[in-house]
N, C-alpha and C positions, 0 to 999 in steps of 0.2 A: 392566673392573676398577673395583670401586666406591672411590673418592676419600675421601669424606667425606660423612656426614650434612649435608643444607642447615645451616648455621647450626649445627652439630652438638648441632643437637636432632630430635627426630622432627616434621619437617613434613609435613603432611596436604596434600591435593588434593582435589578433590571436582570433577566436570565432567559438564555434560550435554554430548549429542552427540545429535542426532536426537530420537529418543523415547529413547535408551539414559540412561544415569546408571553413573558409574564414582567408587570413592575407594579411596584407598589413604596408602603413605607417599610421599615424595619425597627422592631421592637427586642427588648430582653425582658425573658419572662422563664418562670418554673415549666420545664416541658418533661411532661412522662407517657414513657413508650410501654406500657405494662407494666413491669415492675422496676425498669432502670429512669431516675428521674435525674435532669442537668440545671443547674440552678446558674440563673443568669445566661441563658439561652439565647443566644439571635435568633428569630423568627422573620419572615416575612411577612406582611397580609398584603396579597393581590388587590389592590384594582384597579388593574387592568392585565386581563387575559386572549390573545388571539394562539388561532393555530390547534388548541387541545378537541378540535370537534372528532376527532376519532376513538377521543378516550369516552368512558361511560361517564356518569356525574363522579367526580371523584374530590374529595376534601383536601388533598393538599398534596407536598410529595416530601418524602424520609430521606434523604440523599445519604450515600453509604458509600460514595467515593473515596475514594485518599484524599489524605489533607492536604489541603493547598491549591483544589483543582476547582475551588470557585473566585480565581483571579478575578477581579475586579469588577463585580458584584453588587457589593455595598458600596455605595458613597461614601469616599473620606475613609476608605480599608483596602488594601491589598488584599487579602484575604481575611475570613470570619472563620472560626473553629467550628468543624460536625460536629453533632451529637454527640459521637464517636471519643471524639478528640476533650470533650468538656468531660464526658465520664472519666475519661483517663486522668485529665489534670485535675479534677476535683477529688479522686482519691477513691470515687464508686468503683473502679473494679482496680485489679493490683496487674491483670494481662492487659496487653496494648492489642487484642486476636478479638475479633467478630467471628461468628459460624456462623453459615447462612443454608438455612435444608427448605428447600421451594419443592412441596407437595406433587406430585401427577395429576394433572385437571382431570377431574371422572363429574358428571351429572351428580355425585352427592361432594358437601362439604367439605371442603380440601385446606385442612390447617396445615399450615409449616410453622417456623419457628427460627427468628435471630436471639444469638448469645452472644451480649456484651461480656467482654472480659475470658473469655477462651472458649471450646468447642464444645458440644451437648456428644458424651463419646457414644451417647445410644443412637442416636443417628445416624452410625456406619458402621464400619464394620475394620478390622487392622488400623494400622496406623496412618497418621497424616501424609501424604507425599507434599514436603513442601518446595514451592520451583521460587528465585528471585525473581522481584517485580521488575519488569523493563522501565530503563528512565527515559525520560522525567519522570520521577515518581509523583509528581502534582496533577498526573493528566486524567488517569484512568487504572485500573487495575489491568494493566500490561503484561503478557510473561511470554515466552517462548514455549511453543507445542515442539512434542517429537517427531511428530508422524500423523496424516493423515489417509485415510484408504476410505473406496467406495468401491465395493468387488475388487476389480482389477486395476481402478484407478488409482493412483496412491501421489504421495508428497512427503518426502522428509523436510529437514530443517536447510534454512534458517523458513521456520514459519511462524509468524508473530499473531498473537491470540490473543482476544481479550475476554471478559465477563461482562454480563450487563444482563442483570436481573431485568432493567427498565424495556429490555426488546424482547418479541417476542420469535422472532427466525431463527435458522441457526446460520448464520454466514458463512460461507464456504468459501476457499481460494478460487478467485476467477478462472484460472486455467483449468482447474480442477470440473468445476461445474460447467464448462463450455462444455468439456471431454465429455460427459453427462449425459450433455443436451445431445452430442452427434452420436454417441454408442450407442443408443437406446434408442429405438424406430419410433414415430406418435409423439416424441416429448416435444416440450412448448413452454416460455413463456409464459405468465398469467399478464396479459398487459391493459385487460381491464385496470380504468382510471379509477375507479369508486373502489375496488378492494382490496384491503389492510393485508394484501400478499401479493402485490403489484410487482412484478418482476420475478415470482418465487417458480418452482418447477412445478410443470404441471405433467405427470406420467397418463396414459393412456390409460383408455377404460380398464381393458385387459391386461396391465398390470398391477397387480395387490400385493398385500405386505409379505405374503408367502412365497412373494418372487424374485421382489428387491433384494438387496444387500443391507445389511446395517450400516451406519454410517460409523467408523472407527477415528478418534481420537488420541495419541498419544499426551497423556500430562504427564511427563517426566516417567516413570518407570512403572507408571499407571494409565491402565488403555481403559476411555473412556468406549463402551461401545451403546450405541442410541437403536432399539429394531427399528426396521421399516415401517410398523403399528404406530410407531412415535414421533414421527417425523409424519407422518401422512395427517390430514384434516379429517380429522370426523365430520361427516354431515350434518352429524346435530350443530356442530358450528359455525355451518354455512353463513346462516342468517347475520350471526354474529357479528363475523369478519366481512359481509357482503360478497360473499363467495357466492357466483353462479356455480346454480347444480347441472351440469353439464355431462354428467356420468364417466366425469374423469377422475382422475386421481391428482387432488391438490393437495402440495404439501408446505413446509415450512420450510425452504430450503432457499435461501438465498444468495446472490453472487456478494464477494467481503470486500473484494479488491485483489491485487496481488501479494500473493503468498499471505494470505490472511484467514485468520477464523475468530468469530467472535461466537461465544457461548451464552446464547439468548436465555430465554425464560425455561425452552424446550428441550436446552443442553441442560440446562441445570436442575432438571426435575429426575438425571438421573446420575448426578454427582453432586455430594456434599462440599461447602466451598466453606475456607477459612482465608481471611485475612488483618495484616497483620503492619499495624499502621505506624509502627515503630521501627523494624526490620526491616520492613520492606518484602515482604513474600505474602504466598497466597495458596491454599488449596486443601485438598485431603483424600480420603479410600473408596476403595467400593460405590460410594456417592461421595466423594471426597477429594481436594485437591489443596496444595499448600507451598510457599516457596525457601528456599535457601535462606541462610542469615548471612544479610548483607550490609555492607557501611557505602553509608552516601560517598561518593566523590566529588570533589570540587574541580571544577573545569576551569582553567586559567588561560586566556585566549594570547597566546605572545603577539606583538605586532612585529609583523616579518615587510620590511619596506620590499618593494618592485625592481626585478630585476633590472640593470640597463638591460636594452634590447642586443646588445653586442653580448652579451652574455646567456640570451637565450637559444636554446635548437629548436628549432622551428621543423613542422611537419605540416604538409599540406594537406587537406582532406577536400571533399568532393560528396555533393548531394545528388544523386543518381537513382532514375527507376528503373529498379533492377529488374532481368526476367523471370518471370514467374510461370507456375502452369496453373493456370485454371482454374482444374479438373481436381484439385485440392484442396480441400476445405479448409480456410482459415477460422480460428477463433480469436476476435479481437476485441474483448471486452473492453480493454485498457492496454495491456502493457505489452500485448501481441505487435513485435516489430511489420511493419508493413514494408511494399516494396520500395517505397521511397527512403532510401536511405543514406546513412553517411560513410564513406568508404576512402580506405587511403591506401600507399602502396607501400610494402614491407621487404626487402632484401633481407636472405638468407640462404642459408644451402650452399648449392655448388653455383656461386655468383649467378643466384637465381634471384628473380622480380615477381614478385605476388603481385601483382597493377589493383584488384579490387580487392582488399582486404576489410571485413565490418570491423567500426567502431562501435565500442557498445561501454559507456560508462556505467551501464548498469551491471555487468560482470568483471571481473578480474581474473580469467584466465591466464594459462601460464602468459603464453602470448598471442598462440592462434593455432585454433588446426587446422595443418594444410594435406594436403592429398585429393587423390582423382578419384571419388568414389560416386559412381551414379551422376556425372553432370555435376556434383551440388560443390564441391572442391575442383577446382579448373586444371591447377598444376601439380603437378608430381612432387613431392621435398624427399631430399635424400642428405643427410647430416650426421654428423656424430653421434653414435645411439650415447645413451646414459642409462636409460631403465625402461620399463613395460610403463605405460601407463593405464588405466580404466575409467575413463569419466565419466558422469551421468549430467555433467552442466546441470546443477539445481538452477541457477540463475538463466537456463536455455530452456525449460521449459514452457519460456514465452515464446518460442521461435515454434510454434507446434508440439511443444514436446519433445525437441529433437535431442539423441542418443550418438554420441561416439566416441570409440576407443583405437587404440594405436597406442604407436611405441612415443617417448618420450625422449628427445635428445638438449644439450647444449649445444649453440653454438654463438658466432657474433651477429646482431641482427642489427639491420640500418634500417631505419624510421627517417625519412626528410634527411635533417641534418643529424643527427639522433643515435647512435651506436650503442648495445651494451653488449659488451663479453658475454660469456657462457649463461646466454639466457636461455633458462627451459622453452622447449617448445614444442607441442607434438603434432606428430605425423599422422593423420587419420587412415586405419585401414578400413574400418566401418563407420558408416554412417546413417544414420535412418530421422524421417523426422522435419528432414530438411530444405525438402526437395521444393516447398510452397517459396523461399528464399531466392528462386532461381542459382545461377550459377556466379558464383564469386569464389573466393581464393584461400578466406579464412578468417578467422575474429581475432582482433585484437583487443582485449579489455582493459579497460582503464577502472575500474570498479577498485573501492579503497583494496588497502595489503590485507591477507588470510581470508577474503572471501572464496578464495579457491580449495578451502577443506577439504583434504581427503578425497583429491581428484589426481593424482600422482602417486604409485605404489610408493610404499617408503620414506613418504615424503608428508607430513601432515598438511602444511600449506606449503608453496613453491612460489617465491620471490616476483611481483609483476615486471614490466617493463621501465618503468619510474622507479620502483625501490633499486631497480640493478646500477640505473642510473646517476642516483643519487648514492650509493652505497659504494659504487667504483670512482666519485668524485666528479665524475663527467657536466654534474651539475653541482650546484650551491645550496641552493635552495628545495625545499620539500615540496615545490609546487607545482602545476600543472594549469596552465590555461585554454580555453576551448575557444572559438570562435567557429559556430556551425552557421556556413551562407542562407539566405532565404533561395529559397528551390525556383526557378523561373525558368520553365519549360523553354528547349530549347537551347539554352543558354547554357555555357561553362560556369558552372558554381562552385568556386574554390574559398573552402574554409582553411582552418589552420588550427593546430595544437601545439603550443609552447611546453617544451618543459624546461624547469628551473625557475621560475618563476614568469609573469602575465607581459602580453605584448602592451603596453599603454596606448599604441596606436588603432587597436580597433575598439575602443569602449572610451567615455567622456565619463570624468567624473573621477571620484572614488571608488574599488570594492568594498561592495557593504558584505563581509564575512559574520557570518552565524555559525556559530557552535554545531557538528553534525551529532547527529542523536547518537546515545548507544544501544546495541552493541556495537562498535566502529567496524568490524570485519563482516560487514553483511552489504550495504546496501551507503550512498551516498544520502542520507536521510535528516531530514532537519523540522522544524517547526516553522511553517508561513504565518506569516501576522494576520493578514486578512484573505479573503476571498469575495470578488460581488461582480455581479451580471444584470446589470440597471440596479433596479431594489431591490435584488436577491442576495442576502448575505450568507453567510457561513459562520457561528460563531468556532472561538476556540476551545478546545484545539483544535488546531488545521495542521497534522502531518503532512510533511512534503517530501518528495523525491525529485531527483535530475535524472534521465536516462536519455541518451541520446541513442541509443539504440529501437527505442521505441518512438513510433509515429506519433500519436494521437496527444489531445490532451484530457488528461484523466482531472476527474471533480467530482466533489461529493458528493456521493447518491442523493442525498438529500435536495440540493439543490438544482440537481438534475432534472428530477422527474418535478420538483416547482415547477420550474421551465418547461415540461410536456404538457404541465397543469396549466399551466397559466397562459401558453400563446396557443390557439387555437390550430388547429391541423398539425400542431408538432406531433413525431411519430421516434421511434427507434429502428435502425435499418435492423430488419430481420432477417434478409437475403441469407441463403446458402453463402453464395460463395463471394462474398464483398470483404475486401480486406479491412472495413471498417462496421465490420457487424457491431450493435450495441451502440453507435454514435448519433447522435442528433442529427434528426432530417426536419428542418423547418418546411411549413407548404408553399407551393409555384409561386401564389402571388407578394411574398416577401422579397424584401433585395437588400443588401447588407447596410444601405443606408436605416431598415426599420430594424435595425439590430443594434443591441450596444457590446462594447468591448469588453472581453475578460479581464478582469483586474486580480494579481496578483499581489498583496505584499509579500514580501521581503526584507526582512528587517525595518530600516528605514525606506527602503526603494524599493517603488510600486511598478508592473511592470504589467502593460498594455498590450490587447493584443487584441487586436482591429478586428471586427465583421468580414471583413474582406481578407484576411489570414487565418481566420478559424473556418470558412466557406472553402469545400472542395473546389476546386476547378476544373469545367465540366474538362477539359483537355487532359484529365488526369484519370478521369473516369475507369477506360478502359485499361491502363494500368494496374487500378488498384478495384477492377473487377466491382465495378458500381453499375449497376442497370439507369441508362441519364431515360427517368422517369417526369420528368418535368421538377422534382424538387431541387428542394435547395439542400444540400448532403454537407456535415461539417466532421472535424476531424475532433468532435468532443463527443465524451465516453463517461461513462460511470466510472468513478477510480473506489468505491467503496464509500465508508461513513468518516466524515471529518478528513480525505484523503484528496492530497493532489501530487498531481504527477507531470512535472517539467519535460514531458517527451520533445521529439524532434521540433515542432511547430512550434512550442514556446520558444526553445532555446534559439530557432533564426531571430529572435528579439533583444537575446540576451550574451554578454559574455560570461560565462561561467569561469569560473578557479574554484582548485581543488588542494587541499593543502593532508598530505598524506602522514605528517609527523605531528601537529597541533592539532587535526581534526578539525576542520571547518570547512565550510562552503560561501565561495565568494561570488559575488553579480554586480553588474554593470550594465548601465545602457551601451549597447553598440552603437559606435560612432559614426 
């Protein structure tokens, strides 16, 4: 029975959902879900619906996010309260906790069951495991996984997971399911355009579930494990899904992005989920997952004016195609560093000179491993020992997966103008992993402070190059500024890295700084305002990252495959051994004049990124191991769902700042 017009005027709604788009009017009205009823309800009524043609006829949709994650939405509301959120404030249940038990699909009947107001305890089995929800807590039900394995594949943390009853895959970290794709002889792809597993794995006839691995999940001190029976397509659901029957083995497995897993409809038919719209956490046992009690934080962004330039130390950097071998298979979904890269030179040791040292703002190593092992380390370091070190670079497993350990020493290391005292740094005696990188000198990571956990005996995290800087007074300021040159074959391309605060002379304008997401010890990570590619938008939320270590630029799966959908002869490079496997190949008779630009927001500032700067150039081809097939090859990639990725090719566009004490992330137009 309809109440009353919102506000008793006609409120509008507007929302995307997947690829779908729905608006209409907005009403309050008595809504009951079985036996929990919300009195004075927001509703929508549809009409106008595009986009849902892959769903069956379906009546409407229950949304069961967190509160707060239908941002502007209604007309004349910031946000409107769930379901959820009115049971609460009306006094119908006394828990702020939903349980959610999602059935195993079989050919008969398949009831599950949501619990307003706490957990149904016959639904599993011991007790809740409950993990905190990652913030923003308005976005999605976010949390951190422990661990991920497939046989011998595996992934620790930092791996960020979400839930989402509304999908049906199970998402997997990109590096993770390249590995997959090359371990496994016959696998493939599904890149049929018509079926609702477009991009998922396809294993060979001759492999069946008695041969796979289960898919293992870490939720906190609880291991999700999924068989191979359950993750693979039943035939009878061929039709369903438009699955060609091909006598292969289709499954549910999809690529998430980096360091990513998201727990679709197929993760969740074999774990019970709880969450907890008060606190903040989510999960629970045996089918079960749940999170920590946690209190919101308030972020307070200081304004830190620009250094003068007399007071910055300047370091030079340099865009370089490095050497590579071949005869190595790269996986470059996204965040896989290609040979085009950014490199600078590092003094250290016995007044020794690293000349090609990677920059990678997406790690924060101690400083860099230097050593001669196999070609892939150039020069020898010999230094002050301090301890053993053992690394596994979580955040290198974009470079191929690559492994190495050596001893650990302090000593003083010069950068440009740039000096810090007893800066950790290690000496690589092993290395594996690497060798697709060609041969350079060592990584320097600029990635925020403690993302280097537990990669130094002894030593929980170990201090970057910036914290030593700014902790020894060398600098003022908590800052760091980037200026990465646009790459133009042939040519001397010298970039530059300020620390202490931003050079004003290479960016017009203001920095527009945004808030970096938490956990702050992982990843330079923030929220983009928009995404669009002509008419192709992106709604929010749109996670974003910077890494200048990485090539390519990464965009939402969703959007992505629009654009294979939508311009006629577009393809995905599926070559063996092209440093940009997974990237967009528009057809011959295109030229970047019939192309539109990537548009980023950013805060307030939108940042462009020409046809002709997303288009390989063929004179790079054989560099970066592209067969010049007559297309047209761009340096754009799947980055996962709602996800983009500032790699190398955005940032010649942009200046970046990085502020290591307030947390934020700053841009600029280059000047």
């Amino acid at each position: 029975m309809l109440l009353n017009r919102l506000d008793s005027i006609n409120a509008t709604f507007s929302v995307g959902y997947g690829s779908g788009y729905s608006n209409g009017t907005v009403y309050k009205d008595h809504v009951t879900v079985a036996s929990a009823t919300a009195d004075g309800q927001i509703v929508g009524s549809a009409s106008y619906i595009d986009g849902f043609e892959l769903w069956e006829p379906f009546d409407g949709i229950l949304g069961l996010g967190p509160p707060g994650s239908n941002v502007n939405e209604t007309s004349g509301h910031n946000t409107t309260p769930t379901f959820m959120e009115t049971l609460y404030s009306q006094g119908s249940i006394d828990d702020p906790v939903f349980g959610l038990y999602i059935p195993p699909f079989t050919d008969e009947p398949n009831t599950g069951e949501i619990t307003f107001g706490g957990v149904d305890s016959s639904r599993f089995t011991g007790d809740i495991e409950w993990i905190p929800q990652s913030t923003p807590y308005n976005t999605h039900w976010g949390f951190n996984a422990s661990s991920f394995a497939w046989g011998n594949i595996t992934m620790t943390s930092p791996l960020y997971a979400r839930t989402d009853c509304g999908t049906l895959p199970i998402l997997l970290p990109t590096d993770q399911f390249f590995d997959m794709l090359d371990d496994v002889p016959g696998i493939s792809l599904d890149i049929s355009s018509d079926s609702h597993l477009t991009t998922c794995l396809i294993f060979s006839s001759n492999m069946t579930a008695d041969i796979l691995p289960p898919l293992e999940i870490g939720l906190g001190n609880l291991l999700l494990l999924i068989p191979a029976a359950d993750y693979i397509v039943p035939e009878s659901l061929y039709a369903t899904l438009n699955v060609t029957v091909d006598g292969k083995t289709h499954t549910n497995l999809y690529p998430g992005g980096p360091d990513y897993v998201n727990l679709g409809q197929k993760a969740l038919e074999h774990v019970y989920s709880a969450y907890d719209i008060v606190n903040h956490h989510l999960f629970a046992p045996s089918i079960v997952v749940a999170m920590m009690r946690t209190l919101s934080v308030g972020l307070i962004v200081l304004a830190i004016g620009q250094a003068n330039a007399a007071d910055l130390l300047k370091v030079p950097i340099k865009s370089l195609l490095g050497l590579y071998d071949p005869t190595v298979r790269r996986q470059l979904l996204a965040s896989t560093l290609a040979e085009l890269a950014v490199f600078t030179a590092v003094e250290a040791g016995d007044n020794q000179t690293f000349p090609n040292v990677l920059v990678d703002t997406g790690i924060a190593e101690r400083m860099a491993a230097f050593g001669r092992i196999n070609a892939t380390f150039a020069v020898a370091y010999v230094p002050e020992f301090l301890s053993v070190f053992d690394t596994v670079y979580p955040a290198l497993n974009r470079y191929g997966s690559g492994y190495a350990n050596g001893t650990a020493y302090k000593d003083a290391v010069t950068v440009g103008s740039a000096t810090a005292s007893d800066q950790i740094i290690g000496s690589a005696s092993y290395v594996e992993g690497f060798s697709e990188l060609g041969v350079y000198d060592g990584i320097f990571g600029l990635g925020p402070p403690g993302s280097n956990i537990n990669q130094t005996s002894g030593y929980p995290t170990t201090p970057t190059f910036i914290e030593n800087l700014y902790a020894q007074g060398s600098i003022s300021e908590s800052i760091f500024g980037l200026y990465v040159p646009p790459f133009v074959p042939g040519a001397v391309n010298t970039g530059e890295i300020t620390f202490g605060g931003v050079d004003s002379s290479r960016f017009v304008g203001e920095i527009e700084w945004i808030p970096q997401d938490t956990p702050y010890n992982q990843h330079w990570n923030f929220n983009a305002t928009s995404f669009s590619w002509g008419n192709i938008t992106a709604p929010q939320p749109i996670f974003a990252r910077t890494d200048c270590g990485a090539l390519a630029i990464l965009i939402p799966n969703d959007q992505l495959f629009t654009i294979v959908d939508t311009i006629p002869g577009t393809t995905l490079d599926e070559s063996n051994g092209s440093f940009l496997a997974g990237c967009l190949i528009f057809p011959a008779n295109m030229t970047a004049a019939d192309l539109p630009p990537l548009e980023i927001g950013l805060g307030s500032l939108q940042v462009q990124v020409r046809a002709e700067d997303y288009i390989v150039s063929p004179s790079v081809y054989s560099a970066l191991n592209i067969t010049d097939d007559g297309m047209m090859h761009t340096y754009v990639c799947a980055g996962g769902p709602s996800f983009v990725m500032l790699g190398q090719k955005v940032l010649e566009h942009l200046y970046s700042a990085y502020d290591i004490v307030n947390h934020r992330v700053g841009f600029a137009h280059i000047a």
